[in-house]
DRENSE-33488 format. One record per residue (C-alpha): residue number from 1; residue in three letters; x, y, z. Coordinates in nm, 2 decimals, decimal comma. Layout:
<recs>
 vogu lummar     c1     c2     c3
  NUM    ALA      X      Y      Z
...
</recs>
This chain:
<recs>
 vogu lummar     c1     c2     c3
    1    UNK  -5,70   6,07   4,69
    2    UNK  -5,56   5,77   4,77
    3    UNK  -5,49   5,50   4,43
    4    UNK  -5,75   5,33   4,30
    5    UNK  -6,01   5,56   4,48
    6    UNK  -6,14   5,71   4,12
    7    UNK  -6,17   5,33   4,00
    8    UNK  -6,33   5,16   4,34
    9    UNK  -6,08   4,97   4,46
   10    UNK  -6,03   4,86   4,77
   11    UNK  -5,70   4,99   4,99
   12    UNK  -5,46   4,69   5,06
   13    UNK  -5,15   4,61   5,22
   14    UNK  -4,80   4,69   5,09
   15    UNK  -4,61   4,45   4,88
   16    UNK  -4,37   4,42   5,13
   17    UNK  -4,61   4,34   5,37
   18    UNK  -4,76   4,08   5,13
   19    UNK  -4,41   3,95   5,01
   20    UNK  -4,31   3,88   5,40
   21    UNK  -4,60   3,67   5,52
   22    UNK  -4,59   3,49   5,16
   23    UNK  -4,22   3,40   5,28
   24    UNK  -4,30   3,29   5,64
   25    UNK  -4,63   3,13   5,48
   26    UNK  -4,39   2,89   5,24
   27    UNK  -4,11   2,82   5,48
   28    UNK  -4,28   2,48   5,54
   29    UNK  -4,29   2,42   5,18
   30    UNK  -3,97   2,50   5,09
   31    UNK  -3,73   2,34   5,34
   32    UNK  -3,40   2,49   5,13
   33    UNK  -3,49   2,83   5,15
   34    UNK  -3,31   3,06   5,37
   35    UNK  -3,31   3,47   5,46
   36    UNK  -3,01   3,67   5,43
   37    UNK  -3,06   4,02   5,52
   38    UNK  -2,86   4,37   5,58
   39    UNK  -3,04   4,46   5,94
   40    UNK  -3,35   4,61   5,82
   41    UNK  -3,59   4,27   5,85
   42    UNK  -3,82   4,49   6,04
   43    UNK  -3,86   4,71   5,72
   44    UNK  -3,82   4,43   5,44
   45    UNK  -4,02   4,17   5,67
   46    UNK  -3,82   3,91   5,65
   47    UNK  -3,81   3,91   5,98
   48    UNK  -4,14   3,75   6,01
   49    UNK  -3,97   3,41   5,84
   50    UNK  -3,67   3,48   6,09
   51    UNK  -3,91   3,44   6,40
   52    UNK  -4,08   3,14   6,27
   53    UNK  -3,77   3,01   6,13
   54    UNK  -3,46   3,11   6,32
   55    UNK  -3,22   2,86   6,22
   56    UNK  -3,31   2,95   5,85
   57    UNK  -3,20   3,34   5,87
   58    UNK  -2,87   3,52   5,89
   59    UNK  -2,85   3,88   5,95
   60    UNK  -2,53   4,02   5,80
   61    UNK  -2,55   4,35   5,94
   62    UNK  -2,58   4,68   5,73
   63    UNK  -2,29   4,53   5,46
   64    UNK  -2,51   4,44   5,14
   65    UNK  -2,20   4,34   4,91
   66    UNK  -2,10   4,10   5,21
   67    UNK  -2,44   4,02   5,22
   68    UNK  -2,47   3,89   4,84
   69    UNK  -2,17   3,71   4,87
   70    UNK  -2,32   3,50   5,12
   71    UNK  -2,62   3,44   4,92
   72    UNK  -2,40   3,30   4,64
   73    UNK  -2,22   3,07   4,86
   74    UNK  -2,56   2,96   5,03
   75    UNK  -2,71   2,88   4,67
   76    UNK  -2,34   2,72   4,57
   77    UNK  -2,38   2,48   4,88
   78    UNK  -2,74   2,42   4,76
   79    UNK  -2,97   2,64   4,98
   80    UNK  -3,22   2,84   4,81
   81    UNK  -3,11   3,18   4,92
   82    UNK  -3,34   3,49   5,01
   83    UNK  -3,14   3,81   4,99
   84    UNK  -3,34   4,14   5,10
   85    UNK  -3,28   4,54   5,17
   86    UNK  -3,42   4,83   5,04
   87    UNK  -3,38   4,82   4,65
   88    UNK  -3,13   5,06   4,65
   89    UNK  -2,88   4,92   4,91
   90    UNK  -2,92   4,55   4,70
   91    UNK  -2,87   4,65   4,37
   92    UNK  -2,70   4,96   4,35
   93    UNK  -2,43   4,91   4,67
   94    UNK  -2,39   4,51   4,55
   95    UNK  -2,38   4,58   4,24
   96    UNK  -2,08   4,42   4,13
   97    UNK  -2,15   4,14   4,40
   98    UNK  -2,47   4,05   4,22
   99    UNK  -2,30   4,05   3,89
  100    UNK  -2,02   3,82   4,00
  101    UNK  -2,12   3,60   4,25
  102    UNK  -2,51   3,52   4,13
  103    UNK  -2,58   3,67   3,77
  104    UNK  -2,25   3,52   3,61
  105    UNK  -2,27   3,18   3,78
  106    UNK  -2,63   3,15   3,75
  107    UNK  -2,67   3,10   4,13
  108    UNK  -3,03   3,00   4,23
  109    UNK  -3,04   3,35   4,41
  110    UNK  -3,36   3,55   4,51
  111    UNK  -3,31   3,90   4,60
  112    UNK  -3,58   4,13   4,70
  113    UNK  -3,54   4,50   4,68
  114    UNK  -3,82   4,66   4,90
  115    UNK  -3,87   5,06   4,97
  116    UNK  -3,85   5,08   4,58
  117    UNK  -3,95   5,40   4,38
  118    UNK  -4,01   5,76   4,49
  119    UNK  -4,34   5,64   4,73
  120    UNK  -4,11   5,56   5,02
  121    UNK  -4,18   5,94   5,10
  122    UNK  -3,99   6,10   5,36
  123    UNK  -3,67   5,88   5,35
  124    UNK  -3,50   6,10   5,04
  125    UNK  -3,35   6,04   4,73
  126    UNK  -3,08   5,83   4,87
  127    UNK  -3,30   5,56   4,98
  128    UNK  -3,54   5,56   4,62
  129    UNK  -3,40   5,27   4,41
  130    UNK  -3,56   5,41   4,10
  131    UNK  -3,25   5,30   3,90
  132    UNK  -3,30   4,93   4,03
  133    UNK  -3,51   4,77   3,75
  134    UNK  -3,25   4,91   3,47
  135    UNK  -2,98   4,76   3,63
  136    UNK  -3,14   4,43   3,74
  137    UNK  -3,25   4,36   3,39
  138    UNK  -2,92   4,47   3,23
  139    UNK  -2,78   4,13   3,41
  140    UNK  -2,80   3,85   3,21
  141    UNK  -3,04   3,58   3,33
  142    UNK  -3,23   3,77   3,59
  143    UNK  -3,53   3,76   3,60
  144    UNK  -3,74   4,09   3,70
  145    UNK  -4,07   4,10   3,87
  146    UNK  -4,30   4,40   3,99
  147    UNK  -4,60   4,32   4,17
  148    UNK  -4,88   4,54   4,18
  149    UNK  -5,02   4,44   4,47
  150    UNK  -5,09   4,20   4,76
  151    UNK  -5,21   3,90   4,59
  152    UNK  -4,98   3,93   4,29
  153    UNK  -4,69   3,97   4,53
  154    UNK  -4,82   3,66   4,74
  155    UNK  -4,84   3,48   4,41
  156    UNK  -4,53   3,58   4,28
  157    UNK  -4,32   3,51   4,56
  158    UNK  -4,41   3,10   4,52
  159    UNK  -4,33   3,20   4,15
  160    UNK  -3,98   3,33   4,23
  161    UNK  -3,92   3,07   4,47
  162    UNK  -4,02   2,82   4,22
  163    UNK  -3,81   2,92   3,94
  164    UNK  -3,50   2,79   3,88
  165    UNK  -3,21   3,06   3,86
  166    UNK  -3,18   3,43   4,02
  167    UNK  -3,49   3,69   4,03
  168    UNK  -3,52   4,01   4,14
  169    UNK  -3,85   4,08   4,32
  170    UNK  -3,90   4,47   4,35
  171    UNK  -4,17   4,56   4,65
  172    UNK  -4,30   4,89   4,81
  173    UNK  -4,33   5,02   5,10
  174    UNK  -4,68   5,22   5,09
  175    UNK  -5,05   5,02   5,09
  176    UNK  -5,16   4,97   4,72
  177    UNK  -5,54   4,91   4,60
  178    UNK  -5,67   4,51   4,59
  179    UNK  -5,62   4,45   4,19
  180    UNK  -5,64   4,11   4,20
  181    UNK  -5,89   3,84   4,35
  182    UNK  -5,72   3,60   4,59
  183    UNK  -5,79   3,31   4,25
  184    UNK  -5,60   3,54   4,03
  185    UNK  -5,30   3,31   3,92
  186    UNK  -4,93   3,45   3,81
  187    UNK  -4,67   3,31   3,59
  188    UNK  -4,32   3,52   3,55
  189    UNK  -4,31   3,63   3,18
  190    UNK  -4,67   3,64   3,10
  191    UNK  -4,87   3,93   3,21
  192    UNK  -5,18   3,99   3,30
  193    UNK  -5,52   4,18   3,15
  194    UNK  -5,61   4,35   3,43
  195    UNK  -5,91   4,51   3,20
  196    UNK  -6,07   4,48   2,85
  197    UNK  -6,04   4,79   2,58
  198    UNK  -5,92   4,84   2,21
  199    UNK  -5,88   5,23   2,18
  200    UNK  -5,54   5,18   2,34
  201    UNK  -5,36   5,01   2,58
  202    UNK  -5,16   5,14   2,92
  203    UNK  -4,88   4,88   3,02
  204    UNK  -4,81   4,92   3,38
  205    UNK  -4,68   4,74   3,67
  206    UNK  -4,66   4,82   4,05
  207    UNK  -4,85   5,05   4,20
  208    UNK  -4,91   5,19   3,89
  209    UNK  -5,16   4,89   3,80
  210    UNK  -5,42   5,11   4,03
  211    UNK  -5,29   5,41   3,88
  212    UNK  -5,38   5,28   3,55
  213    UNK  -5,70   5,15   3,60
  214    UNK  -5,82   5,51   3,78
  215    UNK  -5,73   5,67   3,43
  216    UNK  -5,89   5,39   3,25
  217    UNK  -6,18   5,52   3,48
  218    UNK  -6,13   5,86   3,36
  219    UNK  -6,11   5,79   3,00
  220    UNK  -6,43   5,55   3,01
  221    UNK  -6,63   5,85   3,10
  222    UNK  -6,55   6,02   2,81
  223    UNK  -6,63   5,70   2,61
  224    UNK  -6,27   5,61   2,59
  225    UNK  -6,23   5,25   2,67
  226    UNK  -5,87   5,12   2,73
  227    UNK  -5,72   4,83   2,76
  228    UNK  -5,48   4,79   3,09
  229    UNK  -5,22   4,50   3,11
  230    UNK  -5,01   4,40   3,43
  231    UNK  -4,65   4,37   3,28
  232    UNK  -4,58   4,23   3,61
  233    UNK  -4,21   4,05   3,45
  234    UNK  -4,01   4,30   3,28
  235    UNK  -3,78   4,08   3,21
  236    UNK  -3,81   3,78   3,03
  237    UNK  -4,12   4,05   2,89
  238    UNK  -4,42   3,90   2,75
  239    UNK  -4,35   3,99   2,36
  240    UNK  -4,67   3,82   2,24
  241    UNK  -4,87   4,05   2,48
  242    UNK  -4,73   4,38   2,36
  243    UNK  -4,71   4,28   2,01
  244    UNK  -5,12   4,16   2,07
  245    UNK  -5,16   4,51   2,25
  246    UNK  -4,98   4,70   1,94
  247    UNK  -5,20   4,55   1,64
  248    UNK  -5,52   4,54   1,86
  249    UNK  -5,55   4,86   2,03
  250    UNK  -5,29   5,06   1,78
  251    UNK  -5,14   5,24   2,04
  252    UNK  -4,96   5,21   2,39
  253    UNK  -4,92   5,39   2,74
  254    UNK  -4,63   5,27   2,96
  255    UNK  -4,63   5,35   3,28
  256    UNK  -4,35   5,31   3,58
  257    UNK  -4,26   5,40   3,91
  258    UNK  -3,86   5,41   3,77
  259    UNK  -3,63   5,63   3,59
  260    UNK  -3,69   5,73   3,17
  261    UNK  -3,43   5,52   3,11
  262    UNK  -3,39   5,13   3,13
  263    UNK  -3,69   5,02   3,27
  264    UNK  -4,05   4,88   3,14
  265    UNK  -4,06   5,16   2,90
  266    UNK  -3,74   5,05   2,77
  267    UNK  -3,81   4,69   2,71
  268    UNK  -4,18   4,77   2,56
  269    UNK  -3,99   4,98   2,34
  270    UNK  -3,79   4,77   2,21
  271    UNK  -4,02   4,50   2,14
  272    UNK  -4,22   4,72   1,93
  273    UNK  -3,95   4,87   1,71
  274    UNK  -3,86   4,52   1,64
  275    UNK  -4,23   4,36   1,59
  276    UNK  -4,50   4,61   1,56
  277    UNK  -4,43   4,96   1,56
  278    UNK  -4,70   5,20   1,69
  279    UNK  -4,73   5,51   1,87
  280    UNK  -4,59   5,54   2,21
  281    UNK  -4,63   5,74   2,53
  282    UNK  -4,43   5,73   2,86
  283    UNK  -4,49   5,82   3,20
  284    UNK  -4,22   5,77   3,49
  285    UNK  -3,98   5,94   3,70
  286    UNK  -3,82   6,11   3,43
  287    UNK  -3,44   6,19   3,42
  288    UNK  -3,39   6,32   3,76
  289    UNK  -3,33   6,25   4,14
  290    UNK  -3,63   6,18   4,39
  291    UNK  -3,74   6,39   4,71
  292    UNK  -3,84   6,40   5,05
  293    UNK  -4,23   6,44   5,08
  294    UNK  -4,58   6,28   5,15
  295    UNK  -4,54   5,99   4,95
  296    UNK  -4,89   6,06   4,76
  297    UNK  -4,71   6,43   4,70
  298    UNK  -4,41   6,34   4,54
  299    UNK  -4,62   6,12   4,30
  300    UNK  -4,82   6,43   4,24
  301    UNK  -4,52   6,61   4,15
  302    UNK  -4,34   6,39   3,94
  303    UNK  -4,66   6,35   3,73
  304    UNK  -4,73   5,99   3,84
  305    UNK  -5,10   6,00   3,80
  306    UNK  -5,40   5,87   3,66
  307    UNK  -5,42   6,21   3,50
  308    UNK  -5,12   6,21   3,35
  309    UNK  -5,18   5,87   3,25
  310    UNK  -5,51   5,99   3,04
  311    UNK  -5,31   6,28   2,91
  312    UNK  -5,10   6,06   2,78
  313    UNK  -5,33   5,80   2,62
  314    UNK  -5,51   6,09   2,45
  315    UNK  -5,14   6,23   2,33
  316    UNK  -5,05   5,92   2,21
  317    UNK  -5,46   5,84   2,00
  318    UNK  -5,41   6,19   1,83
  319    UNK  -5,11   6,08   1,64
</recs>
């Protein structure tokens, strides 16, 4: 059953499809932005702004530390830099790139990890960046952002590109259900209602939007109505609607395609020890490693489901 199925959504593209015509799409607009990339355009599709654009894109060859170095010098000489491989070749090989040369400086750097979470299927746990929104937020002054799908990563690609300072755009690489209406607008740090309820609320964000919105489905035919919210920013998070979840629904969901620790479930967390405290339930990845399977498989196994989700919303209401 493909996501969004048990809630009637319609099948879309991937956000890395979405995120690579939205970059060709705004070349135009945005004369100062160029690509760097680590030799897998194809995959990331930037190479879709590097044939419309070829003056305007560097490949640097599979060397992602080199890679961010030249981002930081682009954005130090006034470019607007794009800097894109699969999550887990940016942030976790870079690491210490990204730190130096764009989060400490402040560098107007935009790097977009794509092939995130364990949906990238048959590639392995080497190649899942499920770690990659922990350490991403950990940096000071980063901005992190997690579409759910084609239109929010559309939208939030102008959004990165418009904000001043470096972002982190995470992307997938499997088709995702049509959320959003083309009108829908974005704005990084304030999420989005996706859908109306006050018996609890799920806080999701990429793919697991859909996810959310099939339990929501679930629950509603047991007279269960939910309320679902697109915590599309992670970081800077969108206190005043968690805190509004918390006292309105009285309890919360949060659900991630990342690691336990250091994500969205993390943040929300933290935000309601310190404002509204309530009981909360968490489905992710857990503490472990990825596989290699069928991508809809390994979510099956790792218990990232809309099942799971309404398990967990009824786990959470019998506190």
């Amino acid at each position: 059953m493909n996501i969004g199925e048990i809630s009637g959504l319609k099948l879309g593209k991937a956000t890395r499809d979405a995120f690579g015509m939205a970059l060709k799409d705004l070349g135009t607009e945005f004369p100062q932005v160029v690509v760097v990339d680590g030799d897998v355009g194809n995959s990331t599709r930037t190479e879709w702004f590097a044939k419309a654009f070829p003056e305007r894109a560097f490949n640097v060859g599979i060397a992602e530390s080199n890679m961010v170095g030249v981002a930081g010098g682009l954005a130090a000489a006034g470019k607007t830099p794009v800097v894109s491989s699969f999550a887990c070749f940016l942030i976790c090989n870079a690491f210490d790139q990204i730190r130096m040369s764009v989060a400490y400086p402040g560098m107007n750097v935009k790097m977009v990890g794509s092939h995130a979470g364990i949906s990238i299927g048959e590639d392995g746990a080497s190649q899942m960046g499920i770690e990659d929104v922990a350490l991403a937020t950990a940096l000071p002054g980063v901005a992190t952002v997690v579409p759910a799908d084609a239109v929010s990563a559309k939208k939030l690609t102008r959004a990165m590109l418009e904000h001043v300072g470096p972002v982190y755009l995470r992307c997938g690489r499997i088709e995702v259900p049509e959320v959003y209406a083309e009108d829908a607008s974005f704005q990084i740090g304030k999420a989005n209602v996706v859908k109306e309820g006050d018996a609890c609320t799920i806080i999701a964000n990429g793919l697991m939007v859909g996810l959310a919105l099939d339990a929501a489905a679930l629950l509603e035919k047991k007279g269960v109505k939910v309320r679902v919210v697109d915590m599309h920013t992670v970081k800077p998070v969108d206190e005043e609607a968690i805190v509004k979840a918390a006292t309105e629904t009285g309890s919360l969901v949060v659900a991630e395609e990342h690691l336990m620790a250091g994500g969205l479930g993390s943040i929300v967390a933290s935000v309601v020890a310190r404002t509204k405290p309530v009981p909360i339930e968490f489905v992710n990845v857990g503490d472990t490693y990825g596989e290699s399977g069928d991508p809809m498989g390994l979510l099956e196994k790792f218990g990232l489901t809309a099942d799971a989700i309404s398990k967990a919303v009824e786990k959470v209401r019998s506190r």
